[in-house]
C-alpha positions as CSV (number, residue, x, y, z in Angstrom):
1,X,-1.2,26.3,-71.5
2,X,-5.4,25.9,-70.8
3,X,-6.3,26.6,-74.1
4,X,-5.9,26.7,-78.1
5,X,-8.4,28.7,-80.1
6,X,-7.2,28.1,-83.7
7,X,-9.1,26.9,-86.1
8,X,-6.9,23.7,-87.2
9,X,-5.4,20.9,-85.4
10,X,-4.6,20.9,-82.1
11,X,-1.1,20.3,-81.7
12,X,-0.4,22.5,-84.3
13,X,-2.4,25.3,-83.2
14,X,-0.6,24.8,-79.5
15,X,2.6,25.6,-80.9
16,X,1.7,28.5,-82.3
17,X,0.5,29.9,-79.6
18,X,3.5,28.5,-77.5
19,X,5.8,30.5,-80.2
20,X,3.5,34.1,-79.7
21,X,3.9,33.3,-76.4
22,X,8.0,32.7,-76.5
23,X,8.6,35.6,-79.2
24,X,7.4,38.0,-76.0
25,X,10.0,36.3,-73.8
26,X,12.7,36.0,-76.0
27,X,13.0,39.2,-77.3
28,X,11.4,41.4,-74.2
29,X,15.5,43.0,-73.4
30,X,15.3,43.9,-77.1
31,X,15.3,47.1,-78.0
32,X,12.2,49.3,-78.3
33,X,10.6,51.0,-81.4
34,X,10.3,54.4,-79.6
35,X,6.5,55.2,-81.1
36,X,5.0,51.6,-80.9
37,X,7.2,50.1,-78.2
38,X,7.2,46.7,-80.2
39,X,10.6,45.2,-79.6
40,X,13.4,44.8,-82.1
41,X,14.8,41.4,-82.6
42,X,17.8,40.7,-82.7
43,X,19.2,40.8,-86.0
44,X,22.9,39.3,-87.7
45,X,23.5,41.3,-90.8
46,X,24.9,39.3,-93.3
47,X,24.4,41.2,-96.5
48,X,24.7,39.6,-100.5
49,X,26.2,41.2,-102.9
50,X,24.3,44.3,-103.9
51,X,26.7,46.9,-105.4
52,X,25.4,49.2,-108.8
53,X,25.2,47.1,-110.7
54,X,22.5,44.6,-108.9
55,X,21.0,48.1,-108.3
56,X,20.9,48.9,-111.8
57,X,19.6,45.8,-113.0
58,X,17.0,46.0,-110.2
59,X,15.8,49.3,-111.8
60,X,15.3,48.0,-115.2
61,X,13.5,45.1,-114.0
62,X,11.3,47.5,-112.1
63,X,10.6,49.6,-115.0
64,X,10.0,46.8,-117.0
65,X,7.6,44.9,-114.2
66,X,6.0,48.0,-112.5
67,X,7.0,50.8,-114.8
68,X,9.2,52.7,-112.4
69,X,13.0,53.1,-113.2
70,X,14.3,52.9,-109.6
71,X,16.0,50.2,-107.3
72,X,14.7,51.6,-104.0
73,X,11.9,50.0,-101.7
74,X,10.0,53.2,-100.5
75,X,7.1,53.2,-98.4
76,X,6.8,49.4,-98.3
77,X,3.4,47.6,-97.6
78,X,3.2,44.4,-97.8
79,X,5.3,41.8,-95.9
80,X,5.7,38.4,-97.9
81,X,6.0,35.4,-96.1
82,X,7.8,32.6,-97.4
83,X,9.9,29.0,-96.9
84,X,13.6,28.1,-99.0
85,X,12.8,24.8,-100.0
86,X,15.9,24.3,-98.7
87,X,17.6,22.7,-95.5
88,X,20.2,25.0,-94.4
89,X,20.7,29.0,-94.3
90,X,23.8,28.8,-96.5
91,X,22.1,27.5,-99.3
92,X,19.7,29.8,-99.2
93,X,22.9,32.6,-99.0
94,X,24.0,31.5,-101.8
95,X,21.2,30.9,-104.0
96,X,20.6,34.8,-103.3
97,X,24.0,35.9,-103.5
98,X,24.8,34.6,-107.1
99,X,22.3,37.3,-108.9
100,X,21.7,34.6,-111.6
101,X,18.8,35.3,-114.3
102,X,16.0,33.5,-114.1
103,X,15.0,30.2,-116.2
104,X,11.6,32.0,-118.1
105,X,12.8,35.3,-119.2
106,X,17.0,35.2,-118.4
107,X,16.5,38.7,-116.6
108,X,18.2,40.1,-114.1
109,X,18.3,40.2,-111.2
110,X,18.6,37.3,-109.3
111,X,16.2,36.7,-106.6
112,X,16.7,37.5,-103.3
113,X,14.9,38.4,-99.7
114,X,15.4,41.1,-97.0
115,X,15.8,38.4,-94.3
116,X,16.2,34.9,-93.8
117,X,15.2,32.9,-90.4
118,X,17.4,29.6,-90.0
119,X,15.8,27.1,-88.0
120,X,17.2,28.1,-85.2
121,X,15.8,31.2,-85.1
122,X,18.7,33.3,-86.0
123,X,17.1,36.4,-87.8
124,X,19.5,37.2,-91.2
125,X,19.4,40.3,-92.7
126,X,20.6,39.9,-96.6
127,X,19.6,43.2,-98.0
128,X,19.0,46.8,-96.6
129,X,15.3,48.1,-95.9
130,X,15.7,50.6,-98.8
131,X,16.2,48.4,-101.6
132,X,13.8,46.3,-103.4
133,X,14.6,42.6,-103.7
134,X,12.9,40.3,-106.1
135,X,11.5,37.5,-104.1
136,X,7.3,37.8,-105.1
137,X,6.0,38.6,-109.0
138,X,3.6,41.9,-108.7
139,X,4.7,42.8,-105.5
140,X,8.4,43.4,-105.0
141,X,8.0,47.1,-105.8
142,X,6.3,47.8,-102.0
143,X,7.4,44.7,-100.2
144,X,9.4,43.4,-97.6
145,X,10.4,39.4,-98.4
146,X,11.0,36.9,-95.4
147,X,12.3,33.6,-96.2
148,X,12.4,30.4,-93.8
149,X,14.8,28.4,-94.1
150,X,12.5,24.7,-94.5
151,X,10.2,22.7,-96.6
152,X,6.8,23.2,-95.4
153,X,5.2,25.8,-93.8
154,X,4.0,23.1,-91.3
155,X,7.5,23.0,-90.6
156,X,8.0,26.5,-89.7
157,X,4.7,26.4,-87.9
158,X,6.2,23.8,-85.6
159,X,9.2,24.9,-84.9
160,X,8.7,27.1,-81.9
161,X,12.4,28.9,-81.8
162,X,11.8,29.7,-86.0
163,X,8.3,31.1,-85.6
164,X,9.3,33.0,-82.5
165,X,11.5,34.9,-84.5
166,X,9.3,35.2,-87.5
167,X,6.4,36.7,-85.5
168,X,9.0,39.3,-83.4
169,X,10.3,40.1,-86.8
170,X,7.5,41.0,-88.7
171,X,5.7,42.7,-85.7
172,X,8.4,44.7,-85.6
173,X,8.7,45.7,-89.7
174,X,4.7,46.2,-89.1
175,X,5.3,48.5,-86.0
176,X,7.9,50.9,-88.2
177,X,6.2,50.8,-91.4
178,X,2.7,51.1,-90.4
179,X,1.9,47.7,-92.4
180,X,-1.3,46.3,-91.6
181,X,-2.4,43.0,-90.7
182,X,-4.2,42.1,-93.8
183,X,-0.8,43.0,-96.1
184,X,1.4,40.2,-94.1
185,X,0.3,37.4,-96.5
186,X,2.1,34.2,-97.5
187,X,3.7,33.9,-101.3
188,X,0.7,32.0,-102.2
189,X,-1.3,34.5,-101.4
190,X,0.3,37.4,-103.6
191,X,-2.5,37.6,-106.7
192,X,-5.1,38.5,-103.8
193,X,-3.1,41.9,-102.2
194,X,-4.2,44.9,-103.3
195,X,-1.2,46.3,-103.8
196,X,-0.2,43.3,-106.7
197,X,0.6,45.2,-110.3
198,X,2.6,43.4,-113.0
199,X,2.8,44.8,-116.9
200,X,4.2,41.6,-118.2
201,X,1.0,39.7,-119.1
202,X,2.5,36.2,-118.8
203,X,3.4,36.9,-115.1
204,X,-0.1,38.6,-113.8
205,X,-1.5,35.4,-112.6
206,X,1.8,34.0,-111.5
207,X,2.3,32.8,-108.0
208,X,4.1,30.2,-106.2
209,X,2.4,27.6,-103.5
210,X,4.7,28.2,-100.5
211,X,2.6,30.0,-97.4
212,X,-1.3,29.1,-98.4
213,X,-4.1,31.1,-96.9
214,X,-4.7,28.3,-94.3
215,X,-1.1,28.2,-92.8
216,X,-1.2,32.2,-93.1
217,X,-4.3,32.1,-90.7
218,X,-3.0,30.5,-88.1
219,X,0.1,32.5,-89.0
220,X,-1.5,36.0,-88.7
221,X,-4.0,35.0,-85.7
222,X,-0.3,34.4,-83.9
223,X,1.0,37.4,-85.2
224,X,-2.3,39.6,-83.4
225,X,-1.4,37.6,-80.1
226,X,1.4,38.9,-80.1
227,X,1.0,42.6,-81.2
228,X,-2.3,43.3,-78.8
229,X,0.8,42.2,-76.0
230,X,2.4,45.0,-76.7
231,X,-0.2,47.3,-77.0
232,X,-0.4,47.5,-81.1
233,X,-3.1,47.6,-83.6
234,X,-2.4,45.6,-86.2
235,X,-6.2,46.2,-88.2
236,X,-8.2,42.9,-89.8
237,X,-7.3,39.9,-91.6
238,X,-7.6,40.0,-95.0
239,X,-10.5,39.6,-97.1
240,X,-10.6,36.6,-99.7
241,X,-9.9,38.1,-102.8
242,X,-10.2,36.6,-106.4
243,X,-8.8,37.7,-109.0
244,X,-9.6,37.3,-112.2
245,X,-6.9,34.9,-114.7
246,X,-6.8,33.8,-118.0
């Protein structure tokens, strides 16, 4: 590899480019979105429970949060980016699978995320495409959640087989959906998306700190490596964006 032209520390930025790199040659026999010819990964479907009444509940938390009675993700357009704060896959599985209220509000449902990348880079799919999942405040009404299963983002950004997957993965979601570039953010960065609406005040300004805007720029420069490979335009990183809190 002659050179590394991200803006952060070497070995770190190396990697990265060693993963874009890797994602091509890992998942080139995949199959083939027919209109952008971006590869599908490889995918194990290991799906949580998420029968009527998860659905229901889903659609009166969405009502509630976004003012829309409905437990279906349609027209998604944003991909969230995140990391389980956990060590294995099946922690995260479960944590997702028990549909347990949350601590501030006790509402259902529980949280949960489309996929899950173990640090092997085994791709999970938890949820079907058409069904919202609450994984990020303001946002779960038109986005696709992505969890890593880690501590750090750091982490993730090192780990070459993990971020392989991650980038195939959401160049592929990006491909189908027609997401851009600058709506594949990290969790962190959720109060600065355009698309963000939330109608309970408390939560407007609520966020979490996995996925920063530093780590998702190295993230995202990766991710345009590895889409102008294939011939897709992914559009501009993202703008900073402030908005305003109490």
């Amino acid at each position: 590899m002659r050179s590394c032209r991200f803006a952060t520390a070497t070995a770190t930025a190396c990697a990265v480019l060693a993963a874009a790199t890797f994602a091509v040659a890992a998942h080139g026999g995949a199959s083939r979105d027919a209109s952008a010819g971006v590869p599908r990964p490889k995918i194990v479907v290991r799906k949580i429970p998420f029968g009527p009444k998860r659905r229901a509940e889903t659609a009166t938390y969405a009502q509630r949060h976004y003012g829309t009675h409905t437990w279906r993700l349609v027209h998604p357009r944003v991909i969230v980016e995140h990391y389980t704060g956990s060590d294995t896959f099946s922690a995260a599985f479960a944590t997702f699978a028990a549909d347990t209220p949350d601590a501030e509000l006790g509402e259902l449902p529980g949280v949960c995320a489309h996929f899950v990348i173990d640090r092997d880079g085994t791709i999970y799919q938890l949820v079907r495409l058409d069904t919202m999942c609450r994984h990020t405040v303001g946002l779960n009404w038109t986005a696709f959640g992505i969890e890593h299963v880690g501590t750090s983002s750091r982490q993730i950004l090192a780990n070459r087989a993990q971020l392989s997957a991650s980038l195939s993965l959401t160049l592929w979601l990006m491909s189908r959906y027609d997401v851009h570039l600058r709506n594949v953010i990290g969790h962190n960065e959720s109060l600065t998306s355009p698309y963000h609406r939330e109608r309970y005040r408390p939560w407007r300004c609520q966020t979490h700190g996995d996925w920063r805007r530093a780590e998702m720029q190295i993230y995202r420069t990766a991710l345009a490596g590895l889409a102008r490979r294939y011939g897709h335009a992914v559009g501009s990183q993202p703008r900073r964006v402030t908005r305003r809190c109490p």
